[in-house]
TORKOL-4160 file (C-alpha; in steps of 0.2 Angstrom, whole numbers, padded with zeros to 4 digits, m for minus):
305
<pt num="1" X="0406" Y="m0177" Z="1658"/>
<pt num="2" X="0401" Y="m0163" Z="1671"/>
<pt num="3" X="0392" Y="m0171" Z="1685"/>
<pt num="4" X="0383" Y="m0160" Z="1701"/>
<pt num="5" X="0389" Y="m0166" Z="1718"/>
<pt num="6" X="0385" Y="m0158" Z="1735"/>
<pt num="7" X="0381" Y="m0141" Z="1725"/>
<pt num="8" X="0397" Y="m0139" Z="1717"/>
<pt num="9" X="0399" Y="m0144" Z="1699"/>
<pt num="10" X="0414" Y="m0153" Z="1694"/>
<pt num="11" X="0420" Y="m0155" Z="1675"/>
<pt num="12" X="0419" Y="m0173" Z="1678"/>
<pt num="13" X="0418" Y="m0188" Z="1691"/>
<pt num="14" X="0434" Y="m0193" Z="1693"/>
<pt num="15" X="0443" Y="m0187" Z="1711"/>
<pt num="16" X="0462" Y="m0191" Z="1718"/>
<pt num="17" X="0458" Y="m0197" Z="1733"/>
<pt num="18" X="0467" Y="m0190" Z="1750"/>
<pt num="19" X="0482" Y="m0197" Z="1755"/>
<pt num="20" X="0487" Y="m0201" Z="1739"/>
<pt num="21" X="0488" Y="m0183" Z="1728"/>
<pt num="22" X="0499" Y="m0175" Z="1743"/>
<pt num="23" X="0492" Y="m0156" Z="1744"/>
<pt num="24" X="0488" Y="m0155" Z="1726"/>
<pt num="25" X="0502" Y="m0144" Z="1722"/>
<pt num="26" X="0516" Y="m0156" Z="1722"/>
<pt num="27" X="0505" Y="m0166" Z="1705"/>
<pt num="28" X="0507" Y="m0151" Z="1696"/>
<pt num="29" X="0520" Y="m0154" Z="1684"/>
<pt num="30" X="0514" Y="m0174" Z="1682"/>
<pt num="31" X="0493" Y="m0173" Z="1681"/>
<pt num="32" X="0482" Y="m0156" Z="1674"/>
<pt num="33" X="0475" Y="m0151" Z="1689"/>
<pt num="34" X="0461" Y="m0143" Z="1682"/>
<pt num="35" X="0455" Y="m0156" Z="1671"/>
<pt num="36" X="0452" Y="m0167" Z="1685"/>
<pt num="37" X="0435" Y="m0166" Z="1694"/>
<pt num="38" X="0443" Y="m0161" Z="1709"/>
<pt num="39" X="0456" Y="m0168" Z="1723"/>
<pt num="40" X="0458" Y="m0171" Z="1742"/>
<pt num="41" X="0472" Y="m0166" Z="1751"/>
<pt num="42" X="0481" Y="m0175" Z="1764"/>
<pt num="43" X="0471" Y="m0176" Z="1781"/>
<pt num="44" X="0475" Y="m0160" Z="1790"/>
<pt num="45" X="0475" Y="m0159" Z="1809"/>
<pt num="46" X="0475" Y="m0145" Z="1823"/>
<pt num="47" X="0494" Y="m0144" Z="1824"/>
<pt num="48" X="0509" Y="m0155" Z="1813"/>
<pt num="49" X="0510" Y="m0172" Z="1813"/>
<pt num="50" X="0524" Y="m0183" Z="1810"/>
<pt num="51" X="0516" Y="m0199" Z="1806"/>
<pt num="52" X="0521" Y="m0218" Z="1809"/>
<pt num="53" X="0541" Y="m0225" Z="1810"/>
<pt num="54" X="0545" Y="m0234" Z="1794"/>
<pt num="55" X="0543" Y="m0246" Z="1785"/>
<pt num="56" X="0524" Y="m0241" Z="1784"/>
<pt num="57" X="0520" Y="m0247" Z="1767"/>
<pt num="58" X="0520" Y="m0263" Z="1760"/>
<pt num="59" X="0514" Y="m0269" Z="1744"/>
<pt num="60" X="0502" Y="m0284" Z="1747"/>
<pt num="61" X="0491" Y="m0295" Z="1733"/>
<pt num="62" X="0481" Y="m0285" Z="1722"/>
<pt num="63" X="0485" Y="m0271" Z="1733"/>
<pt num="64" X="0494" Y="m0261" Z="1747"/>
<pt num="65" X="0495" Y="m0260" Z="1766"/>
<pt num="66" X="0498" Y="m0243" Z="1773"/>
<pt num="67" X="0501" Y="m0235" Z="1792"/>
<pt num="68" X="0506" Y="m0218" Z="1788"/>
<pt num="69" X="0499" Y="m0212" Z="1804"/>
<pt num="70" X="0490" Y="m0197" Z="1796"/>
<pt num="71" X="0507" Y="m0189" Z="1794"/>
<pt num="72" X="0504" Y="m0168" Z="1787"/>
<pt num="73" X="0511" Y="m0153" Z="1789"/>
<pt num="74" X="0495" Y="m0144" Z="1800"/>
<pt num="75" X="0481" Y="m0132" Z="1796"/>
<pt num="76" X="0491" Y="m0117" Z="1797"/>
<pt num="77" X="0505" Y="m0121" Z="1788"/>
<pt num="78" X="0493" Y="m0125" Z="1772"/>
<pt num="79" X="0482" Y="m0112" Z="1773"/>
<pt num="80" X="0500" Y="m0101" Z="1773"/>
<pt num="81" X="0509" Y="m0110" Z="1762"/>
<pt num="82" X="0501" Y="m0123" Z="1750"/>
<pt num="83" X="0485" Y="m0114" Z="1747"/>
<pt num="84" X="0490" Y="m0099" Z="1739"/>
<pt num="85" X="0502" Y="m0109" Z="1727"/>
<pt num="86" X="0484" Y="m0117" Z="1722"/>
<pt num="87" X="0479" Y="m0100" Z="1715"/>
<pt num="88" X="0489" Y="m0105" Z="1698"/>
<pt num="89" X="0475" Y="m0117" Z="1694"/>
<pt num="90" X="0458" Y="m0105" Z="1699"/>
<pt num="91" X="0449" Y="m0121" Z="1688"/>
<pt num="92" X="0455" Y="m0133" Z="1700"/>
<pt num="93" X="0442" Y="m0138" Z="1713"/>
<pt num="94" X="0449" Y="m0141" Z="1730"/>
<pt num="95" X="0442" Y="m0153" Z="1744"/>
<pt num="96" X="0452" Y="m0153" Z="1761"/>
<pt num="97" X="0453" Y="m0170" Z="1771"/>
<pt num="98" X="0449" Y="m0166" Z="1789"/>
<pt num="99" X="0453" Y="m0175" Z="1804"/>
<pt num="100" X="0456" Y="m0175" Z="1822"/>
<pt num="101" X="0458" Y="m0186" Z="1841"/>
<pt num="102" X="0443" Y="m0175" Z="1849"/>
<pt num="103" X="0426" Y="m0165" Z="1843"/>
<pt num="104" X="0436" Y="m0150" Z="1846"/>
<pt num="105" X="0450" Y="m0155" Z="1837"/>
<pt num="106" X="0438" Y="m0158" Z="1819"/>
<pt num="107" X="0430" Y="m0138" Z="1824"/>
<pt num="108" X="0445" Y="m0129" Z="1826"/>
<pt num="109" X="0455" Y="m0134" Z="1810"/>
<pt num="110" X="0436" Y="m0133" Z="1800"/>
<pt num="111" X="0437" Y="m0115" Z="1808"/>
<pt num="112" X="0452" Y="m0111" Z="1802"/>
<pt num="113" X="0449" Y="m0116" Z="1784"/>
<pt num="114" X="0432" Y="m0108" Z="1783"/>
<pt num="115" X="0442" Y="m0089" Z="1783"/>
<pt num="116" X="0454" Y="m0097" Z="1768"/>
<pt num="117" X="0449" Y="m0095" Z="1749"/>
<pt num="118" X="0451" Y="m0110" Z="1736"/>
<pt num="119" X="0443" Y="m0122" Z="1745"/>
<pt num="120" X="0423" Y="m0129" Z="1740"/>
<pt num="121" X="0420" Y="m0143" Z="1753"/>
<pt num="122" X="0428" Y="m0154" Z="1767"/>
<pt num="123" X="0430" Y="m0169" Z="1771"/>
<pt num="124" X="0427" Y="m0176" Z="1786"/>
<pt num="125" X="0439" Y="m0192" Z="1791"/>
<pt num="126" X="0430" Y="m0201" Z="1805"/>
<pt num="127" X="0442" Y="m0218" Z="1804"/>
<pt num="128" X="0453" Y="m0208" Z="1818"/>
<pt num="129" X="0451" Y="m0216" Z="1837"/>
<pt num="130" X="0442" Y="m0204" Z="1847"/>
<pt num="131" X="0451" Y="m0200" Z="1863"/>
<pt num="132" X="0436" Y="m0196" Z="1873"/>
<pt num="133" X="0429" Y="m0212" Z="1872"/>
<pt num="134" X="0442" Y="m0224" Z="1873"/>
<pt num="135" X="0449" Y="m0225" Z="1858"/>
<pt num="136" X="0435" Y="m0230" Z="1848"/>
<pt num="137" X="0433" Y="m0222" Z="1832"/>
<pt num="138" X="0420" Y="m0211" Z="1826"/>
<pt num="139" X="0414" Y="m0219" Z="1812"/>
<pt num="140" X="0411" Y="m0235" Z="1822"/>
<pt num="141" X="0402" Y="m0229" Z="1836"/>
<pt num="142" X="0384" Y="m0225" Z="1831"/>
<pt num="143" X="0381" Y="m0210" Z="1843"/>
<pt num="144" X="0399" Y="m0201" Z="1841"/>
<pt num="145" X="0398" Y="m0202" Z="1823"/>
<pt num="146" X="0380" Y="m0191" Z="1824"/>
<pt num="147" X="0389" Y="m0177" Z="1837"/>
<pt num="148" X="0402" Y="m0177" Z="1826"/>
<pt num="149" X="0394" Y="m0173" Z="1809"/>
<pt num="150" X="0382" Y="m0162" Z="1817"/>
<pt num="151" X="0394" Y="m0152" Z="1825"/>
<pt num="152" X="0406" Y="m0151" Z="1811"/>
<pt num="153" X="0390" Y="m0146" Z="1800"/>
<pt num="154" X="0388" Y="m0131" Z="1811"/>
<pt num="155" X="0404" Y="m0125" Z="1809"/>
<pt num="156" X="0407" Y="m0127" Z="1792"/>
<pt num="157" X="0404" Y="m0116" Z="1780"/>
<pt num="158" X="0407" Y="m0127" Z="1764"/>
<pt num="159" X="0399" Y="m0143" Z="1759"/>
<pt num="160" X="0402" Y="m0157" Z="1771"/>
<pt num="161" X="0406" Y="m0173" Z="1767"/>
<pt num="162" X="0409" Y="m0188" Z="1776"/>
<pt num="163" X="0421" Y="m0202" Z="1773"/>
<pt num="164" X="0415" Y="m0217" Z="1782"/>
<pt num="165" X="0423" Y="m0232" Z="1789"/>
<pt num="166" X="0421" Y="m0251" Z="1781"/>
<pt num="167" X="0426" Y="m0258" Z="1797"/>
<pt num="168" X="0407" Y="m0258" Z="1803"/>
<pt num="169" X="0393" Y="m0272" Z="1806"/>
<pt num="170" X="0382" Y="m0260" Z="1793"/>
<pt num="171" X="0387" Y="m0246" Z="1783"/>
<pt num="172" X="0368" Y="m0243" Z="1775"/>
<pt num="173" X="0366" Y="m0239" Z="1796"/>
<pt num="174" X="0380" Y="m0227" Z="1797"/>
<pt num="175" X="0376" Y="m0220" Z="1783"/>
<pt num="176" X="0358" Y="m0214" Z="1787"/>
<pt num="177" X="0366" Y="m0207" Z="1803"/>
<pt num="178" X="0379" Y="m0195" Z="1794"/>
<pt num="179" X="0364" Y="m0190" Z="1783"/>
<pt num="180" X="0351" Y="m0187" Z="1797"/>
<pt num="181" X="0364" Y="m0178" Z="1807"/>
<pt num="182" X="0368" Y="m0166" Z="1790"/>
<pt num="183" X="0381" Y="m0171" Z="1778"/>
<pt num="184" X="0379" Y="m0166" Z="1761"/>
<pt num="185" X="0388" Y="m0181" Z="1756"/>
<pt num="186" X="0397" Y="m0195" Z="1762"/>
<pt num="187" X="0413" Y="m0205" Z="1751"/>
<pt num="188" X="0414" Y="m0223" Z="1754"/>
<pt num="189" X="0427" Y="m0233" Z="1760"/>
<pt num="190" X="0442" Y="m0230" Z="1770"/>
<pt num="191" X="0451" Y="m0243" Z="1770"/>
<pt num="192" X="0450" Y="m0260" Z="1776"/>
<pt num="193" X="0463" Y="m0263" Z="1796"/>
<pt num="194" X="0473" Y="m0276" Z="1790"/>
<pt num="195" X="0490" Y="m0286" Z="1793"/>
<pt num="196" X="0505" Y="m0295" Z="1785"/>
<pt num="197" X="0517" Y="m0305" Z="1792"/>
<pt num="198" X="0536" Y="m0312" Z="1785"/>
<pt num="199" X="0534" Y="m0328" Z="1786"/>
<pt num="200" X="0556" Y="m0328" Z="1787"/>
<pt num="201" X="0558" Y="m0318" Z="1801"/>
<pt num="202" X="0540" Y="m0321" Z="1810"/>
<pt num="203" X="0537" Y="m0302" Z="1811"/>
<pt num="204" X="0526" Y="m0289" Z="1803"/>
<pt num="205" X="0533" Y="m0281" Z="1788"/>
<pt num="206" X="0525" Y="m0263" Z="1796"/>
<pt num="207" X="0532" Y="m0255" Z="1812"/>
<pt num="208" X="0513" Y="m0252" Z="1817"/>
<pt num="209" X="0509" Y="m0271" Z="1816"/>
<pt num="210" X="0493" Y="m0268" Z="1809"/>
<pt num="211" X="0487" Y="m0256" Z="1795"/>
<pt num="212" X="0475" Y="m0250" Z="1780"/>
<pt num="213" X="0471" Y="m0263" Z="1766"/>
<pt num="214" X="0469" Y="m0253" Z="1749"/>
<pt num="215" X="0469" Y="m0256" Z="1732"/>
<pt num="216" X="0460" Y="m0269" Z="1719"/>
<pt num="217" X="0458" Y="m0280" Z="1733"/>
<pt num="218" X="0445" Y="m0274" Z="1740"/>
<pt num="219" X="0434" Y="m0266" Z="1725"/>
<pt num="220" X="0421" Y="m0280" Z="1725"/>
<pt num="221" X="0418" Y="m0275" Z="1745"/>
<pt num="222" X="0417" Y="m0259" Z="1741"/>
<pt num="223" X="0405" Y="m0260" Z="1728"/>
<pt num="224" X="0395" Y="m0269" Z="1739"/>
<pt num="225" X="0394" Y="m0257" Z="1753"/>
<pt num="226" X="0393" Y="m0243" Z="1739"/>
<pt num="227" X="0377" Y="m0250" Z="1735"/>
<pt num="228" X="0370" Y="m0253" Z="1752"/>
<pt num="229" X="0373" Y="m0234" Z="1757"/>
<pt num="230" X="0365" Y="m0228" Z="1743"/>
<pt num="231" X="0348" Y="m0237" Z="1744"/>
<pt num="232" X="0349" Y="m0229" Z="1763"/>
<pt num="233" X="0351" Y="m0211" Z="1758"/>
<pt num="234" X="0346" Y="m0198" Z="1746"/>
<pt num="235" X="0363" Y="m0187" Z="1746"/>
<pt num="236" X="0375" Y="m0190" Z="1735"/>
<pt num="237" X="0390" Y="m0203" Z="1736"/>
<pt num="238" X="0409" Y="m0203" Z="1732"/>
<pt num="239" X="0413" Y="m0221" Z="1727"/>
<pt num="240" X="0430" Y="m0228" Z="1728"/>
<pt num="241" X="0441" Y="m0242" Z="1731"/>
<pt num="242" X="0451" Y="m0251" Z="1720"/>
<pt num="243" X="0446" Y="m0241" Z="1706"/>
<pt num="244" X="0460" Y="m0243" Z="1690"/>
<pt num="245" X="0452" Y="m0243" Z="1674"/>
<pt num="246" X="0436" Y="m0234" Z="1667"/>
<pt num="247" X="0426" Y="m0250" Z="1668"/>
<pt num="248" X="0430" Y="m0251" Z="1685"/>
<pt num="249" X="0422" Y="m0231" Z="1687"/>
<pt num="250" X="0407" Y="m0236" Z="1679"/>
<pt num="251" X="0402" Y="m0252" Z="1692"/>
<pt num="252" X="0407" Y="m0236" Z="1704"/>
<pt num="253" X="0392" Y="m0226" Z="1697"/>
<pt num="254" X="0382" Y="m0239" Z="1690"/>
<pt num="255" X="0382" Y="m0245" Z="1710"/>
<pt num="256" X="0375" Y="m0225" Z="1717"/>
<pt num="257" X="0388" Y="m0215" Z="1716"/>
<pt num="258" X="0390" Y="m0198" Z="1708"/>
<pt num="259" X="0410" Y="m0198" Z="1708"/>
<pt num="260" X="0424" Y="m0209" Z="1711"/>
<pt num="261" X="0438" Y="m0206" Z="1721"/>
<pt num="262" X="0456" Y="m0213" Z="1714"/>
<pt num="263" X="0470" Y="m0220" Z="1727"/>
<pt num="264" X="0481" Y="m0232" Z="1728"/>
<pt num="265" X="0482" Y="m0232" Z="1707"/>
<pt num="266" X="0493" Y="m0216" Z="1709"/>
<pt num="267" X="0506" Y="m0227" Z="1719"/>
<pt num="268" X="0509" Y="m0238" Z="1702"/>
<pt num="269" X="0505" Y="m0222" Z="1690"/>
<pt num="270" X="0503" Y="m0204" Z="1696"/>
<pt num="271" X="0495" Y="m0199" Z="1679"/>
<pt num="272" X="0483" Y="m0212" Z="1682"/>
<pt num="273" X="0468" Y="m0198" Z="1687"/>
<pt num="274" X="0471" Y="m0187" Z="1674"/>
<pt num="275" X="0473" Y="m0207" Z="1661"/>
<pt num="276" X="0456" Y="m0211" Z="1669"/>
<pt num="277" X="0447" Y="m0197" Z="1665"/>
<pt num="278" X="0450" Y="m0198" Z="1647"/>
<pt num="279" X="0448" Y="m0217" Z="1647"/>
<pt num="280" X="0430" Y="m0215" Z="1657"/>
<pt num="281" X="0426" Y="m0202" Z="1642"/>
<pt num="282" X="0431" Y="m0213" Z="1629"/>
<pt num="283" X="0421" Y="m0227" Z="1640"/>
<pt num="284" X="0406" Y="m0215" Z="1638"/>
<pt num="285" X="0407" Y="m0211" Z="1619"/>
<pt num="286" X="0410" Y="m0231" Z="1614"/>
<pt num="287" X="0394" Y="m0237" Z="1624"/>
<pt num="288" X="0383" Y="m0219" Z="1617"/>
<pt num="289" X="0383" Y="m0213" Z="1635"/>
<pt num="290" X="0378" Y="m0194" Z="1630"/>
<pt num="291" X="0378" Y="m0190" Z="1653"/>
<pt num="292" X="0390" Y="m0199" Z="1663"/>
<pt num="293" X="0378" Y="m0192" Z="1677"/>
<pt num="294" X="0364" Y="m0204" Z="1669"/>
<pt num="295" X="0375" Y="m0222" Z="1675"/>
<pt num="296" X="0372" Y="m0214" Z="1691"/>
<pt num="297" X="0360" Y="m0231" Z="1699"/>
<pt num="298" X="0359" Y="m0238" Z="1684"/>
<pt num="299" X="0362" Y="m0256" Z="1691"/>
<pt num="300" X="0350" Y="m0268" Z="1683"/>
<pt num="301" X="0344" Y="m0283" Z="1691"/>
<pt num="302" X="0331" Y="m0292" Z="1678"/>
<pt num="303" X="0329" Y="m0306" Z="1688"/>
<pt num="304" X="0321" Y="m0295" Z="1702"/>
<pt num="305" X="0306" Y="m0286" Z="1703"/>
């Protein structure tokens, strides 16, 4: 079940997915933590953020619609206080999601983790709106997306990897720029900006109006763009996106990526990382898989030569 990703090694493919697992720490008492390939934290920004008004999370068909607003308690106060709490599980491999409004924003909190221990990569969020240019966001803008990742590689001393947008005209595109510029890796996708309306009161069931689509809803998408990235670049991929059951891991992998990242699912089953790395296992021995890393590509088209 091991599988090699961005030079780490993890016990197995399967990842809780940021915004989803809280800081790690909190799932101790309901999920193994260290017989889960790894997990992301919450976004972590320069200083505190207290996030969206309420009601910011609505369940929608075949899946959920959420506008947080990248709510988290600061750098500082994880590397102080959630952090060392993590040494309880040395097997446990932690990723830290990374975001921030400016360049600058992105290098100071990287700099700040690069001093900590227990960490073995970052990942970069590039869904947030860049101030500098208008409120654009970095991973939809070809040329901030490249200064971005380059800079961040700079200053990082731990694997880099990228979380890319959906909401693009070609992801295979963005994809070679996050490469070229020096990820390690990219994870693919963020969610889908998205709406719902009561039809009774005419208004929008979120306080932000619009939000992020998540959930089985938007798997077959996500497969899609999956793919596309990884017939544009050679590093390796974090699939995710719907994914619920083993079989639903498998397309994951059979479409490029290395790992798979678990979301929304927790929402309905927190176990539901740890349930789907014994259920990918048991996927692996029914169909005499002997190296979950061998689905990795696997797609086959017959009708295609």
């Amino acid at each position: 079940m091991t599988v090699r990703f961005a030079g780490l090694e993890l016990a197995n493919p399967v990842i809780a997915a940021s915004g989803t697992f809280g800081y790690g720490i909190e799932f101790e008492e309901i999920v193994a933590l260290d017989r889960i390939g790894a997990f992301v934290t919450k976004g972590l920004s320069r200083e505190p953020m207290a996030g969206n008004e309420a009601p910011r999370i609505v369940q929608t068909a075949a899946g959920m619609l959420n506008a947080i607003g990248l709510q988290n308690i600061g750098v500082a106060e994880f590397v102080e206080k959630k952090l060392p709490e993590l040494k309880r599980y040395p097997k446990s491999k932690v990723i830290v999601n990374v975001f921030g409004y400016k360049v600058e924003d992105y290098l100071a909190v990287i700099e700040r983790l690069n001093d900590a221990e227990g960490i073995v990569a970052y990942e970069l969020n590039v869904s947030c709106p860049n101030t500098h240019q208008g409120g654009m966001t970095f991973g939809a803008d070809p040329g901030s997306l490249e200064y971005l990742v380059a800079k961040s590689k700079t200053a990082a001393k731990r694997p880099l990897i990228v979380k890319l947008s959906p909401n693009v005209t070609s992801i295979a595109q963005m994809a070679r720029i996050a490469a070229l510029a020096g990820a390690d890796a990219i994870s693919l996708i963020n969610t889908f900006v998205s709406m719902t309306i009561d039809a009774e009161t005419r208004q929008p069931t979120i306080r932000n109006v619009t939000g992020g689509l998540s959930g089985p809803a938007i798997k077959p998408i996500a497969l899609r763009m999956v793919y596309e990235a990884a017939k544009a670049v050679t590093i390796p991929i974090l699939g995710m996106g719907g994914i619920v059951t083993a079989e639903d891991a498998v397309e994951f992998l059979l479409a490029g990526a290395t790992a798979v990242q678990v979301g929304t699912a927790s929402y309905a089953d927190p176990r539901a990382v740890e349930r789907l790395v014994k259920d990918l296992e048991s996927w692996c021995k029914s169909h005499d898989v002997e190296k979950v890393a061998s689905l990795t590509g696997g797609l086959q088209i017959p009708w295609r030569t």
